[in-house]
N, C-alpha and C positions, 0 to 999 in steps of 0.2 A: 563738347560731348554732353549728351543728356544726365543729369544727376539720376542715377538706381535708387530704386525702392527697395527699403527692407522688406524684410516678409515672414513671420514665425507660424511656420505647419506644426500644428500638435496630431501627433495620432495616438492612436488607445495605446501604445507605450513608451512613447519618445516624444522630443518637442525638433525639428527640424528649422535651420536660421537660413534665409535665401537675401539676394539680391538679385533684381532685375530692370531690367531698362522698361520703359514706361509705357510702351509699344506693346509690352508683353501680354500675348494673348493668355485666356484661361487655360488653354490647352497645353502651351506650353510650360507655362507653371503646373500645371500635374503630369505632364510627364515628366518634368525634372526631379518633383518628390517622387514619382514612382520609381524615378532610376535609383533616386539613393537610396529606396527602402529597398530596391530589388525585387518590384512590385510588378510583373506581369500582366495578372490578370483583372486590367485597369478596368474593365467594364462592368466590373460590382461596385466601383465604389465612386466617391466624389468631395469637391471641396468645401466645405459649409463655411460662412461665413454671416455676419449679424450686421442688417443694412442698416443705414442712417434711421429707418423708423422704429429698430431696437427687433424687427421678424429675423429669423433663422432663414435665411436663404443660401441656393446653391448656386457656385459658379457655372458661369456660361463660358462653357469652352469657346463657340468661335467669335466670343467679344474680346475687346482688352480688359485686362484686366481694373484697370484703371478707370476704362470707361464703365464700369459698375456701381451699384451705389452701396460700394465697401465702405464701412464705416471707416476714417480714417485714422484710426489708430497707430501710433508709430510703437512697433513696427506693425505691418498691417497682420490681421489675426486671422488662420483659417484653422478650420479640423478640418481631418482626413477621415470620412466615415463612409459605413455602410449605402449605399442608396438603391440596390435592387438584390433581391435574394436568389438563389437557386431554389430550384425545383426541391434537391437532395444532395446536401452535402456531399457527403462521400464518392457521391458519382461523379462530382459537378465540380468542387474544391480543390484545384491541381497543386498549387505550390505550399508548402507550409506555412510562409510567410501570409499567403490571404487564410489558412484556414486559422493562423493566429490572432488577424486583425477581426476576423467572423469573431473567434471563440471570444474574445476579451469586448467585443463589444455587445453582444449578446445576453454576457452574465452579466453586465451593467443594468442590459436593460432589466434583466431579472430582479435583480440586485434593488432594482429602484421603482419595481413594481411594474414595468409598462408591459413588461410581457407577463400574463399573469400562468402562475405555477404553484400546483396544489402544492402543500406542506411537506410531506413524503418524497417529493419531486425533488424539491429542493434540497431535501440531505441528500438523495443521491447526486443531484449534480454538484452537488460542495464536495463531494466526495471527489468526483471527477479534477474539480479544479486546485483540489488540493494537487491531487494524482500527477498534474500539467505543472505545479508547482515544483512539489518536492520531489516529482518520481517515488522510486520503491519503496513502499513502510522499510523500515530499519530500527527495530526497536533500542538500538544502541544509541543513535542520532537523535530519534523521533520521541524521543522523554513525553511523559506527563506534563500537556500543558502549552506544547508548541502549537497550537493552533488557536490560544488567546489572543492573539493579535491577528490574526485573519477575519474578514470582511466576508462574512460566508452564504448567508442567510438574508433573506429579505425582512426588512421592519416589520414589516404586516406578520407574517409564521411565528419571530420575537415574541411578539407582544399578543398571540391570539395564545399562546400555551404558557402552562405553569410549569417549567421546565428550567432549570438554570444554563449559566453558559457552560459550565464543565458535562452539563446530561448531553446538550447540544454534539459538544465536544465528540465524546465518547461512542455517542453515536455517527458521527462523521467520519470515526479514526475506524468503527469496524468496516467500513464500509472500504476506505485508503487500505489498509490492510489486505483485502479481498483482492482488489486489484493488482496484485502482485508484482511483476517485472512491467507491467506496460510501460511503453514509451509515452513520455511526456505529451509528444505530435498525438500520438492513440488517443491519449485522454482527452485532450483538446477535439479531436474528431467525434470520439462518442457522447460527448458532454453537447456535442450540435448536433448528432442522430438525435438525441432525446428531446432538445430544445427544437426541435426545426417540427415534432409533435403537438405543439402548443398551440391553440388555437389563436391566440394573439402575434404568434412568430412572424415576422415579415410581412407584417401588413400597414398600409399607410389607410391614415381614417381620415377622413372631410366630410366634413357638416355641409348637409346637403337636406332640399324639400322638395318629395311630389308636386305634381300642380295641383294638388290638391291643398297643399302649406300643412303637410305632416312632417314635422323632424325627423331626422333617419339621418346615420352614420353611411356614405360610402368606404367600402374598405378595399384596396388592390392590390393585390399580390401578382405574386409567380406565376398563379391559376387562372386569372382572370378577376372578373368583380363581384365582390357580396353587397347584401344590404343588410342595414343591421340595425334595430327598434334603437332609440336615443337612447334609452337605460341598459341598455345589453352589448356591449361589443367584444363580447364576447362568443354568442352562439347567432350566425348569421342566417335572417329568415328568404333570402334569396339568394342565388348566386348565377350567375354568367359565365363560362371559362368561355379565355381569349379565341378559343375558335370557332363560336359565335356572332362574333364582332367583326363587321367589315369599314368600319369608318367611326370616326368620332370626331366631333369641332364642338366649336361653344359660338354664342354669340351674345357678347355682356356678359349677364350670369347666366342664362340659359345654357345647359349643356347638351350635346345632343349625340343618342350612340344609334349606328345604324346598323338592326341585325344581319347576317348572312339570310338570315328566314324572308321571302319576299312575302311571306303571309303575315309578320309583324309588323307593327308600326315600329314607330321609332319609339327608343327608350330614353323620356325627357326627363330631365332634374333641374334645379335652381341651386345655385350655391350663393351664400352672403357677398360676397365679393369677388369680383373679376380675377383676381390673382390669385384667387383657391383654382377656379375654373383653369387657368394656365397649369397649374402646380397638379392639376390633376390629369391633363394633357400630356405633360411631362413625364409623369409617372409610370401612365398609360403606353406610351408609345414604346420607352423605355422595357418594361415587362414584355409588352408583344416579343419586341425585337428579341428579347432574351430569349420569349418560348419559342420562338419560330426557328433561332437557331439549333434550341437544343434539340428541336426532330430534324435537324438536319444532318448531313454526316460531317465530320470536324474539319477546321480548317486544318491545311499542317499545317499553322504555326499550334493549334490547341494538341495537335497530333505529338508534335515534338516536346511539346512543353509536359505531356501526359508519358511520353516513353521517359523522358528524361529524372520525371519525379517519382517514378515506376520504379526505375535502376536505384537511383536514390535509397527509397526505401527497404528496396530489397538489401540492398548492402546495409541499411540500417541494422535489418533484422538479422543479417547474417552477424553483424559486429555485436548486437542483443545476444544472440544464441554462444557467439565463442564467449562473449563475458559469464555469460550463464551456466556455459562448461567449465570455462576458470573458477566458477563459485562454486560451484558444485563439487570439483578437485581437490579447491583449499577447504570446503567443508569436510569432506571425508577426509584430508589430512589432519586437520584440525580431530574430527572425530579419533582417529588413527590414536594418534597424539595422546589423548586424553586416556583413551584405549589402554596405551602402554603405560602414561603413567599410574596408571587405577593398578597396573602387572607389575610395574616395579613398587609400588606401595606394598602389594598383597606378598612380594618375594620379598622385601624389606622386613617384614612384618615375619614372616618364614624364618628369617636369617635370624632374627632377634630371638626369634623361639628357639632354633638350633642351638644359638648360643647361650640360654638359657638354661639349657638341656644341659651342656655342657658344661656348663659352669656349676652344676649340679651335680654331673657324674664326677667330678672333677674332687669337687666336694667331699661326695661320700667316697670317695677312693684314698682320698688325704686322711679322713677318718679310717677307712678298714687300715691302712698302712701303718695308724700310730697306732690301731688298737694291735695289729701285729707285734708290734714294737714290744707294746706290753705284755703281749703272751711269750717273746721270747724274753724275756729279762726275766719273768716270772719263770720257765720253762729253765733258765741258765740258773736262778736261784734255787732252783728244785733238784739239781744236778749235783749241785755242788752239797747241800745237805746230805744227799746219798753219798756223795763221796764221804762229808766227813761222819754221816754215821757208819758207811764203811771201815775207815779207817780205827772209829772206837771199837764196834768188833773184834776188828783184828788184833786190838789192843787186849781186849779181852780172850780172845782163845791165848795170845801170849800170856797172858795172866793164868788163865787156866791151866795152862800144862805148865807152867812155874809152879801154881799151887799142888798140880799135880806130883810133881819132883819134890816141892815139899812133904808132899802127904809121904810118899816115899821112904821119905828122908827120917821121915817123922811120925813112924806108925805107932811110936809107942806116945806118943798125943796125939792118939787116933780123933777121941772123941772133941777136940777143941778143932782138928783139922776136919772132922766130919762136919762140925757146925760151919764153921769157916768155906768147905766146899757147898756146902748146902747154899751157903750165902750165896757164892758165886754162880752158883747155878743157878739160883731166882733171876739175878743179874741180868745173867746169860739169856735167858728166855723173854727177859722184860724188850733187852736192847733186837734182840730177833724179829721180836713181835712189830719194832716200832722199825725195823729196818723194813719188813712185808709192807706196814703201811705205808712208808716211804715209798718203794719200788710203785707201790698201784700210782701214789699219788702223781710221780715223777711221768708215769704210763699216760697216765690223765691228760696230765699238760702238755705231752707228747702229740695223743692224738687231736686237742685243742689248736694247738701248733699249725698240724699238718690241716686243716680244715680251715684255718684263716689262710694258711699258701694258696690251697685254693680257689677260695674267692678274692683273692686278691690276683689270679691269675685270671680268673673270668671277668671282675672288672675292669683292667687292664684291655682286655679283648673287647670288650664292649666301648672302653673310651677310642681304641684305635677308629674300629665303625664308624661310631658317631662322630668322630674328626673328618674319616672316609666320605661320608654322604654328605657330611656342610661343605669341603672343598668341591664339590663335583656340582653343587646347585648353580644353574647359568645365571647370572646378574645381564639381562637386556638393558641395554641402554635406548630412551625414547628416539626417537628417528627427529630428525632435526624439521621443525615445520616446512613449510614448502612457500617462497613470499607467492607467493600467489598474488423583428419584430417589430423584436415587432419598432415601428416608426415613430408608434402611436401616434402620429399622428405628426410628429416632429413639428409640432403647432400647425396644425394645414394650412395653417397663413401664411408658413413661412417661404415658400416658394422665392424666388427672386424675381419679382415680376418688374421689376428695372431693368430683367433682359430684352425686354421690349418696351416699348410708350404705352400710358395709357391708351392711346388711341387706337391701336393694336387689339379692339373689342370683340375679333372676331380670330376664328383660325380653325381649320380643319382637316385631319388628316386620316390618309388610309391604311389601314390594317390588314395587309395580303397574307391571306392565309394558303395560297395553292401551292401544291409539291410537296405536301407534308401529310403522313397519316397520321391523324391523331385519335385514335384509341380511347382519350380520356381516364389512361390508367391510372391517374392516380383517387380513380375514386374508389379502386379497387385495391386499396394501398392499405396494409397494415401500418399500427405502429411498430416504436422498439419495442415495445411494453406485452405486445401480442407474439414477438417475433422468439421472444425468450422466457417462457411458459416460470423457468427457476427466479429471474428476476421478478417476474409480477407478483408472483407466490411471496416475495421478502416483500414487495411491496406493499403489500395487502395487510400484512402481518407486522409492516411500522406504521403505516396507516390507522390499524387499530390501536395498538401501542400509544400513538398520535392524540387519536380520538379521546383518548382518556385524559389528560391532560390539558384538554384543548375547551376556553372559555367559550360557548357560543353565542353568547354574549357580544363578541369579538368577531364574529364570521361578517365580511364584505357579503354585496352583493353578489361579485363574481366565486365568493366560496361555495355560494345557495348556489349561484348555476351550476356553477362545477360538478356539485354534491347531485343537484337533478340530471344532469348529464349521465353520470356513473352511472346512474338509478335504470334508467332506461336504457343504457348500453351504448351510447352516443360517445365518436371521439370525433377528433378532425374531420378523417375520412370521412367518415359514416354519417357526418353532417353534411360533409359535401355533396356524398350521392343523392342524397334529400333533399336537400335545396334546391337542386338543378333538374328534377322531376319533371315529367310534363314536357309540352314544346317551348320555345323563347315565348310565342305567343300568352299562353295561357301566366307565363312565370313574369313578363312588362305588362297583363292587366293585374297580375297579383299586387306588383305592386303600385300600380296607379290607383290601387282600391285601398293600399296603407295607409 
């Protein structure tokens, strides 16, 4: 039995360990990492691997694997990457799993400059890939400072502003914030609406000359082909879409494209070496095929793969929305909550007062009561003095009529019993006098008496009350919570041109364009950026924000085009509609004249 080969697939988030027999074609090795990623829609992407002469080349499906010129590393090394874009994400990116392997390699490219993205750009889509990351801001979770270790920003934006990492910071989290509930999958999608804008997005470049020996960038996309001055590959001064091309071959380095236009010549180029010329054939035919399906109507397999991630989704948002109503439940509970204990605080507060009240009435009632106390003892003392000046009185009229009976008795010592009554008689009128002022004073403390009864009966009335309205105040109890790109170029040398022999110098193939209407809309294609007047508006407004900060001193080339871009109104689109001007004709002697 033939000894198997290891094999370690890395993709933008996993590393994958294979064995296979040695027989094993390239095809069959990528559909076995497609099965285990769960990888459908196999026609975007492909196997990279680094040949014996140190180029970035892609596997050939119907060779063996073996027969390649894989460098031999044990175990042998491939990535699983990007190798043809869509038109439009959103329309085009059916399963979550490919819009993951898009989104993560895309921000790489950003990340590391190849796709280039003005400064402003790039906080909102760090914004995004936080969004993909953590999901919803939570300012409970999301503290001060969780985004210091995140990879967010490209070096170039770094290093062109006086901005520290915490300004950076701050400004990425209002952004995270904004976004609200979106789903992670959401942010991943809209993070490639914005990206797939970018002039450098999904474009493979090769070095390529007129026959006139002027340097000049080929670039191929989704659209067709640009040309683009050596210093600029950025803003393309030609462009071709795939539905002007009916044939392409090469032979050596000559490359050769034949328009649909029978009024044009052919559109010739020179590349450095025979294996760009391959790698650009490859790339070519590849894009065709892609645009030519996408004006077509779906296969069912795409048909089924589209209802099925449809449903998917839908049920996503449905399980988003009840989580959303849960939140929103346990917020007003929570609110609820707080609600009542702010009510049992304020009736706590009530109760303390009542009982302060009370403890007051309480108070002055224990006083009027002693001072009672003291007006009757005083009131019993004053009673009793009447009594005993009473009884001297009486002591005295017995006196009197005794002296009287003396006088009587004793008229012949008139004059010593006249004196003697006289006496008694001063007495008599002293102790009278003081009896009258007794009686009033006794009166006094009488009605002193009766007027503390009184009030001590209306305070009484009043403590009962105030007992009456603190028992009757309701104490609530709180209610218990409720749980609630771009390519750049991917070395254009890198092609695997060991899927054929050198000798293989020539090769040509056709590009059917019939059964299809092609409209050429997307030259009529806004951006994100146009499509949502409130987003531009903040953009403009960290842009400036930006500008002030920002060294220019430090500005690339591609910042200057960028910045002349804006200036005149030029994006993507609106370069494309311009470059493709005129007939094929007039636009292959433009540039046979570069």
């Amino acid at each position: 039995m033939p000894k198997t080969v290891n094999v370690r697939v890395t993709t933008m988030d996993a590393e994958l360990e294979f064995s296979f027999q040695p027989n094993t074609t390239g095809k069959q090795l990528y559909d076995q990492v497609a099965r285990t990623i769960g990888l459908r829609e196999t026609w975007y992407f492909g196997l990279q691997f680094v040949d014996n002469k140190g180029f970035i080349s892609w596997l050939n499906s119907d060779k063996k694997v073996m027969a390649q010129d894989v460098k031999r590393d044990i175990p042998l090394q491939f990535k699983l990457r990007v190798k043809f874009y869509p038109e439009d994400v959103a329309e085009e990116l059916i399963q979550d799993v490919t819009r993951k392997l898009f989104f993560l390699q895309v921000k790489e490219d950003i990340l590391l400059d190849n796709i280039y993205c003005p400064p402003e750009s790039t906080v909102l889509l760090a914004s995004y890939a936080v969004q993909a990351k953590y999901g919803e801001y939570n300012k409970k979770v999301h503290q001060s400072g969780y985004l210091s270790c995140e990879r967010l920003l490209p070096k170039r934006v770094l290093d062109q502003h006086k901005l520290s990492k915490e300004q950076w910071e701050e400004r990425i989290h209002v952004w995270h914030e904004e976004h609200g509930s979106m789903l992670k999958e959401e942010a991943m999608i809209e993070y490639l609406k914005i990206a797939q804008d970018l002039e450098m997005y999904g474009v493979n470049y090769f070095e390529i000359k007129n026959l006139k020996g002027t340097e000049l960038w080929l670039g191929v996309d989704a659209l067709g082909m640009n040309i683009y001055e050596k210093q600029d590959k950025l803003t393309p001064k030609i462009g071709f879409p795939w539905s002007e091309i009916r044939n392409i071959s090469f032979n050596d380095k000559k490359f050769f494209i034949k328009p649909i236009d029978k009024k044009a010549t052919d559109f010739v180029f020179c590349a450095p070496r025979l294996r760009i010329n391959k790698r650009i054939l490859h790339v070519c035919r590849g894009n065709h095929e892609l645009y030519m399906n996408r004006r077509k109507p779906d296969t069912i397999e795409v048909q089924q793969m589209k209802a099925q991630a449809k449903e998917e989704r839908l049920q996503k948002k449905l399980e988003r929305d009840r989580l959303e109503e849960e939140k929103k439940k346990r917020e007003a509970i929570e609110k609820e909550k707080v609600d009542m204990e702010k009510e049992k605080q304020e009736l706590m507060m009530k109760l303390f007062q009542y009982e302060e009240t009370t403890k007051r009435a309480e108070k002055d009632l224990q006083e009027q009561l002693e001072r009672a106390m003291r007006l009757e003892e005083e009131r019993t003392r004053a009673e009793q003095e009447a009594a005993r000046l009473e009884a001297e009185r009486m002591e005295a009229i017995i006196a009197k009529e005794e002296l009287t009976r003396q006088a009587e008795d004793q008229i012949r010592s008139q004059e010593q019993l006249a004196a003697e009554l006289a006496e008694f008689s001063s007495k008599i009128a002293l102790l009278e006098e003081a009896k009258r002022a007794k009686e009033e004073e006794a009166e006094t403390w009488q009605s002193k008496a009766m007027l503390v009864e009184e009030n001590l009966m209306k305070t009484k009335e009043e403590l009962h009350i105030v007992k009456s309205s603190t028992n009757s105040v309701p104490l609530t109890a709180p209610a218990p919570a409720s749980s609630s790109s771009s390519s750049s170029s991917l070395s254009s040398d890198n092609e695997s041109d060991h899927e054929h022999s050198e000798e293989n110098s020539s090769y040509s193939a056709e590009l059917p364009s019939q059964g299809i209407n092609d409209h050429r809309h997307e030259e009529e294609r806004l951006t994100e950026m146009e499509k949502n007047k409130r987003l531009q508006e903040k953009l403009k407004a960290l842009s400036s924000e930006l500008e002030e900060a920002r060294d220019e001193s430090k500005k690339t080339a591609n910042d200057r085009r960028h910045d002349q871009n804006v200036q005149v109104g030029l994006d993507k689109y609106k370069t494309l509609r311009q470059i493709r001007m005129g007939n094929t004709k007039q636009r292959i002697d433009e540039f046979e004249a570069l």
